[in-house]
N, C-alpha and C positions, 0 to 999 in steps of 0.2 A: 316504548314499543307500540307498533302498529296496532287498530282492534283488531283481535281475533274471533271473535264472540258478539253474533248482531242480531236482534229480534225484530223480525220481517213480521208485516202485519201477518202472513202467514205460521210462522213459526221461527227460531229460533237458529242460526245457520253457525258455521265454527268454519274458520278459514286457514291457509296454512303459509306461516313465517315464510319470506326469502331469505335466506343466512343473510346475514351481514348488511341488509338492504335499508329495515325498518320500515317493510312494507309488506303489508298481507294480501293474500290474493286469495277471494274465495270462486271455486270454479263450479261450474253448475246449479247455478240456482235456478229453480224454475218461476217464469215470470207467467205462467199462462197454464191450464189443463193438458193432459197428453192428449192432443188433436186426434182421436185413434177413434176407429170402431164408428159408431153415429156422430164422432166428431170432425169425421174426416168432411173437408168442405161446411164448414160452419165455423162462424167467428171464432177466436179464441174467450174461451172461458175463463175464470177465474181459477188462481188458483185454490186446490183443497186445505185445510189447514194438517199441520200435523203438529206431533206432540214431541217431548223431547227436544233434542238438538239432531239436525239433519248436517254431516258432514259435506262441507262443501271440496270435496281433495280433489278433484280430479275431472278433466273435461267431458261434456258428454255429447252423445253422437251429432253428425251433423246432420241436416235433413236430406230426402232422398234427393239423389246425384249422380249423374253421369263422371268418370273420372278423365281428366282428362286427356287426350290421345298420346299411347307409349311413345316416350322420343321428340315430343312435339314443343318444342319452344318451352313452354309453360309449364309443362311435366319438369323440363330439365332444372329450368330455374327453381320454381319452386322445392324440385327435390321430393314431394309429397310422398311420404309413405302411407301407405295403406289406410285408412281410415275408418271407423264404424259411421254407418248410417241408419237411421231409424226416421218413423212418423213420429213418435214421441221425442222433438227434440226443440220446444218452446226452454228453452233455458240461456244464463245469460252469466258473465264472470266480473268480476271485478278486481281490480286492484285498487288499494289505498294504502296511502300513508297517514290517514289520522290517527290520531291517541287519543281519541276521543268523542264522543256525536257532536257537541255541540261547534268543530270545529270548523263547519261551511264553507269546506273548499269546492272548487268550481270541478263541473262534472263534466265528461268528455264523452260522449257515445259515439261504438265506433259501426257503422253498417259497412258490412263488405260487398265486394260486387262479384262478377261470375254470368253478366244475366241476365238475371232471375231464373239461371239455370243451374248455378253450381258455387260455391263456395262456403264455407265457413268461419266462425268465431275465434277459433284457435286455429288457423292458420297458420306454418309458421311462420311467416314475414310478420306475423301480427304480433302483440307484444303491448301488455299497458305498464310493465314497469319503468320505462325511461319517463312517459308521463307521470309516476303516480309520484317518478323522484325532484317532478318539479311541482310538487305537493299540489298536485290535481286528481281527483279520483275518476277512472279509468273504466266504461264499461264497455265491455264487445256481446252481442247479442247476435241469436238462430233467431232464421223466418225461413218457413216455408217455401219451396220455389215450383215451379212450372205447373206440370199439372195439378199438385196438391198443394199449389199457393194461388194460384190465379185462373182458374177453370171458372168461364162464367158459363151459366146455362140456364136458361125456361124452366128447368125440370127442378133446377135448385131452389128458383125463383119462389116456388108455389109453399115450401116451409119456412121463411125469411122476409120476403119478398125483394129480394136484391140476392146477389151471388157473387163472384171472385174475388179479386182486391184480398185476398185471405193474407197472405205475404205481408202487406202493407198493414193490413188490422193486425196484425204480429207487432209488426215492429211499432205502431200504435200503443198496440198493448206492454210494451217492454217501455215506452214510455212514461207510461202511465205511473208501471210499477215502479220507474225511477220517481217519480214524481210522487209517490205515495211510502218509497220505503230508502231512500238513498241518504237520508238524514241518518237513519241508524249506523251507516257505515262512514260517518262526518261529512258529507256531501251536501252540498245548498240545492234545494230543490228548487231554489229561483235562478239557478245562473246553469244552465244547462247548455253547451253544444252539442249537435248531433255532428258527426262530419262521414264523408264515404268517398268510395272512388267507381268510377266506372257505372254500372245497373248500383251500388253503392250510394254516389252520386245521384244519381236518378230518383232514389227512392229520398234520400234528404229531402230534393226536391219535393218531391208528392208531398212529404210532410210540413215542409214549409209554407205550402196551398192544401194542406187539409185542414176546415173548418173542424175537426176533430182534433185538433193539435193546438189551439188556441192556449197560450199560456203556457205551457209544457214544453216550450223552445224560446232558448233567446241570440242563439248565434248559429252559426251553419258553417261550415267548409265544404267546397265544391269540389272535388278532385276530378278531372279529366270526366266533365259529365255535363250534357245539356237537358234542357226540359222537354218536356212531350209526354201527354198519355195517350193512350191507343183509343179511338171512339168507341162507343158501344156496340155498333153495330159491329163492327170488329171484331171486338170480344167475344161475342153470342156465338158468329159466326165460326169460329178458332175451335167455339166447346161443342159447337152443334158438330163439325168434322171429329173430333176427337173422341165423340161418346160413337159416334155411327161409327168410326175407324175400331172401337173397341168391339163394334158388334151388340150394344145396348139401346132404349132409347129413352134413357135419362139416367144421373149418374145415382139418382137415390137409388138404383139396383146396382150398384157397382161398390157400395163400402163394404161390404164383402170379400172384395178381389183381394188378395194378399198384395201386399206395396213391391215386391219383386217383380208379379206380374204386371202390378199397371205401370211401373217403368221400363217391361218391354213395348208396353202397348203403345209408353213413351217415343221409345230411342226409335220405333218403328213408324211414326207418325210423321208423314209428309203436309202439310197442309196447302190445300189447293190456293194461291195466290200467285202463280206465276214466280219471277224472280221478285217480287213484290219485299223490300229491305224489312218493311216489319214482321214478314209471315217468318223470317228466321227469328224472330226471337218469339213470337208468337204467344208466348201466354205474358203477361205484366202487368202492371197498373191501367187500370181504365177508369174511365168516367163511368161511374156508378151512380151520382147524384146523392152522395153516402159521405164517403171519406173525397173524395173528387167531384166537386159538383159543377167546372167550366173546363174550356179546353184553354192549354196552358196558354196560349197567346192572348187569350181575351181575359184572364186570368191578372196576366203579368199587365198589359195594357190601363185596367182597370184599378191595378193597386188591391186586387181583391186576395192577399196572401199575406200570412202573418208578420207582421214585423221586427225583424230579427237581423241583426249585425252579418257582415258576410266576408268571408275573403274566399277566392276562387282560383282557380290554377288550372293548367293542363301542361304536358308535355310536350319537347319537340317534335318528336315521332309518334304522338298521338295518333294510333288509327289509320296510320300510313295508307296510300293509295293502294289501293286492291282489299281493301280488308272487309270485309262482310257487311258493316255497315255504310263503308265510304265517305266517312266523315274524313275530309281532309284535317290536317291542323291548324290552319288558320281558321276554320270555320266555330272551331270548339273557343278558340280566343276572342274572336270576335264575337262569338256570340255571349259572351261574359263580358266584354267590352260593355254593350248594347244594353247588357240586363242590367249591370252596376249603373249607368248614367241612367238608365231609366226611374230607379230607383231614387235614386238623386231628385233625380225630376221629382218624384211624389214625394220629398219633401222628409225624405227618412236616412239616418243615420251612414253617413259614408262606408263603402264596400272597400276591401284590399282585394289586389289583383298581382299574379306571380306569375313566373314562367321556366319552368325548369327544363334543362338545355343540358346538364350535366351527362355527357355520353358515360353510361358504364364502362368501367375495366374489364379486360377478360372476352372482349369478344368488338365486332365492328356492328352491334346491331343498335346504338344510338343511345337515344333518351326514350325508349317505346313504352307504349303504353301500361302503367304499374309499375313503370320503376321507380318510380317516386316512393312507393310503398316502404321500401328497407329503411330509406329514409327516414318519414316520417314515424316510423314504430321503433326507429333508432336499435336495428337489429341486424344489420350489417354485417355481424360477425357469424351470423346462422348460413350466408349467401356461398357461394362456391369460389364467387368472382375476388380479384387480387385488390381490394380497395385498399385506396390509401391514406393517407392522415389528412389530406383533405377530405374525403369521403367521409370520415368519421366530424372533422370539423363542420363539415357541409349540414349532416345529420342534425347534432346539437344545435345550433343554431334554428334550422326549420324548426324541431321542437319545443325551441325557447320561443321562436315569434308564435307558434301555436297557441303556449301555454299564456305568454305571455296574453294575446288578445283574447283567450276565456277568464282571465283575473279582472281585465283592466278595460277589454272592448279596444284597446290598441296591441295591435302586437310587439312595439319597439321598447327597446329595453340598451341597459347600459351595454357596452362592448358590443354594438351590433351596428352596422349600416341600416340609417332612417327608411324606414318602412313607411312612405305618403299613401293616404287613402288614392282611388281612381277616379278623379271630379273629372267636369267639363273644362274646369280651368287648371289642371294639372293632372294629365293621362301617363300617373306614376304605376310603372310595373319593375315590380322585383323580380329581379331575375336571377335565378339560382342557377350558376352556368359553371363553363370547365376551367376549374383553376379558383376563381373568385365568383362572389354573388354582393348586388345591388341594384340601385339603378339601370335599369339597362331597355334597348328595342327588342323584342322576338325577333330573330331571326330563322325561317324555314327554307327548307330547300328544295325546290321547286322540283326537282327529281329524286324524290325518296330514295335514301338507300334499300336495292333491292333485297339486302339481306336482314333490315329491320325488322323486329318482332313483329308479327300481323297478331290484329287483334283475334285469338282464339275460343271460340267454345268448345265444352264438349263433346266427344262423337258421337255426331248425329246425319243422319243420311242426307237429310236437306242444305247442311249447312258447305 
């Protein structure tokens, strides 16, 4: 039988059986202080300790968020029922299959994406038990988004002396607490992946080049995501419109405001930048000189970013033409092409590179962006759409090569088509496509299907 009973340097937590599974899943643990009241915009804290056993049963709220527009692609798929949201919502789930601590299985962190406007932990696409059943322990983890994750400002500046990145020092922080309490629930605190998808994606990234994350990652998965932080002057600029759009002028008179009204003050926020592609996502990671301290290109150029094993992926229909940010699909591939050989270059352990091309069942809108998701959380049967036994075949598999390269730093395993690293001298990409997956070229089409999922955020007037 799985642990159900684990002592967090914190306290004492109790997790709850899957019938039949021989896996425990404890939901809600808090990895950080309730960000609330004088904590609102300031690092994450420690957590308090308590006494007793704290049950861990049950998910708890996601951080504030826009939902996303009735009827809207994303609404349909996902299916999302209603959700609780809260400022108090630093907390993080796990699953395992250990029977044991000392059994140092490899740990898998999942960050979602949304953004850095919208998503959560429990998800339902999301899902750690098909991981935890290939004896890997599972952690999904909240951070903070938009304005009460990444709001920099002068006025913050002057009790800290630095500001935003808060989101990021979140997920920082849930590292940490893997890295300090994951042994108790049989997890190896030396063989950690982080992996994401989308703003998911993105943020792996930061963490991969935060000097604050040294040691506390040793593999990465890139889902449909490139690098980039926004400059400073950016950042400043973003929080200087959004405290004068609230009508203050600085945000230390604003933790006061109840979190209902600063997310109208949110959804109501245009930020002057013209059609400017970053001002739509406007709040995110920046260069702070803190957790960020180069911009990513001179970053990546330099070799100045942790070193840590990699496989990468994106979609056919990644981001299709017209979508908000305008990342074509080639552009997301190639620019993982680029990173992996460079990497090579600096003389560090070879990257895997994939390409999933699998059009979904149930509709003509492709391989769009997050479909990849069902997939890899091997939760296929939550989806509305008519999959079929390849679909499920397809699922396992991406799983195994997951699990497979957080055990071993290879993903290939028996009963599988060879998974080659992406060198200069064999530019191998797996291709997870319609019908079969191996070997294979991407292939994109040059005229997007106009009925493709477009990459969506929440309702917001700007976007």
């Amino acid at each position: 039988m799985a642990i159900t009973l684990a002592k967090t340097k914190a306290g004492m937590v109790s997790g709850v059986e899957i019938p039949g599974k021989d896996i425990t899943v404890f939901k809600g643990v808090p990895f950080a202080a309730p960000p609330v009241g004088e904590l609102r915009w300031k690092e994450p804290q420690p957590v308090q300790p308590w006494e007793g056993v704290r049950k861990a049963d049950s998910f708890t709220p996601a951080a504030w968020q826009a939902m996303h527009r009735e009827g809207s692609f994303y609404d349909v798929e996902w299916g999302n029922e209603p959700f609780d949201v809260s400022e108090d919502c630093l907390y993080l789930n796990i699953w395992t299959p250990a029977k044991s601590e000392d059994e140092k299985l490899p740990v898998a962190v999942w960050i979602y994406g949304g953004g850095f406007m919208s998503g959560f932990a429990h998800e339902r696409e999301f899902d750690g038990e098909a991981f935890a059943g290939k004896d890997v322990v599972y952690v999904s983890i909240n951070y903070r988004l938009h304005v009460f994750g990444y709001l920099a400002h002068a006025g913050l500046d002057e009790e800290a002396g630095r500001s935003g990145n808060y989101g990021l020092l979140d997920q920082i922080a849930a590292l940490k607490w893997v890295h300090d309490n994951i042994s108790a629930f049989g997890g190896d605190p030396e063989n950690v992946m982080v992996f994401g998808q989308s703003a998911g994606a993105g943020s792996t990234i930061a963490l991969f080049c935060s000097p604050l994350m040294k040691g506390m990652m040793q593999k990465a998965v890139i889902h449909s995501g490139l690098g980039g932080f926004m400059d400073k002057d950016f950042a400043y600029e973003i929080g200087r419109q959004f405290v004068e759009h609230c009508g203050y002028k600085s945000p230390t008179e604003m933790r006061d405001i109840p979190a209902e009204d600063l997310m109208e003050f949110y959804k109501s926020f245009k930020p002057q930048f013209g059609r400017d592609a970053r001002a739509r996502l406007a709040f995110g990671p920046y260069i702070d000189g803190y957790a960020l301290t180069e911009p990513y290109d001179e970053l990546v150029k330099e070799g100045h970013y942790n070193d840590v094993q990699f496989i990468m992926g994106s979609t056919k229909d990644d981001m299709p033409g017209g979508a908000p940010l305008a990342f074509m699909p080639p552009m997301i591939h190639e620019g993982m092409q680029k990173f992996l050989l460079h990497n090579e270059e600096l003389g560090r352990k070879p990257g895997y590179l994939y390409f999933f091309s699998r059009p979904l069942p149930g509709d003509d809108s492709g391989s769009w962006h997050s479909s990849d998701l069902w997939y890899i959380h091997g939760t296929l049967d939550r989806c509305w759409r008519p999959f079929e036994k390849y679909d499920y075949e397809l699922s396992d598999a991406m799983i195994t090569y997951w699990t497979n390269f957080m055990k071993n730093g290879d993903p290939n395993g028996e009963d599988l088509p060879e998974w080659q690293p992406y060198t200069k001298d064999n530019k191998f990409t797996m291709v997870f496509g319609d019908g079969s997956f191996g070997q294979g070229e991407p292939e994109f089409d040059p005229n997007p299907n106009p009925n493709a999922a477009r990459w969506q955020v929440p309702d917001h007037p700007y976007v």
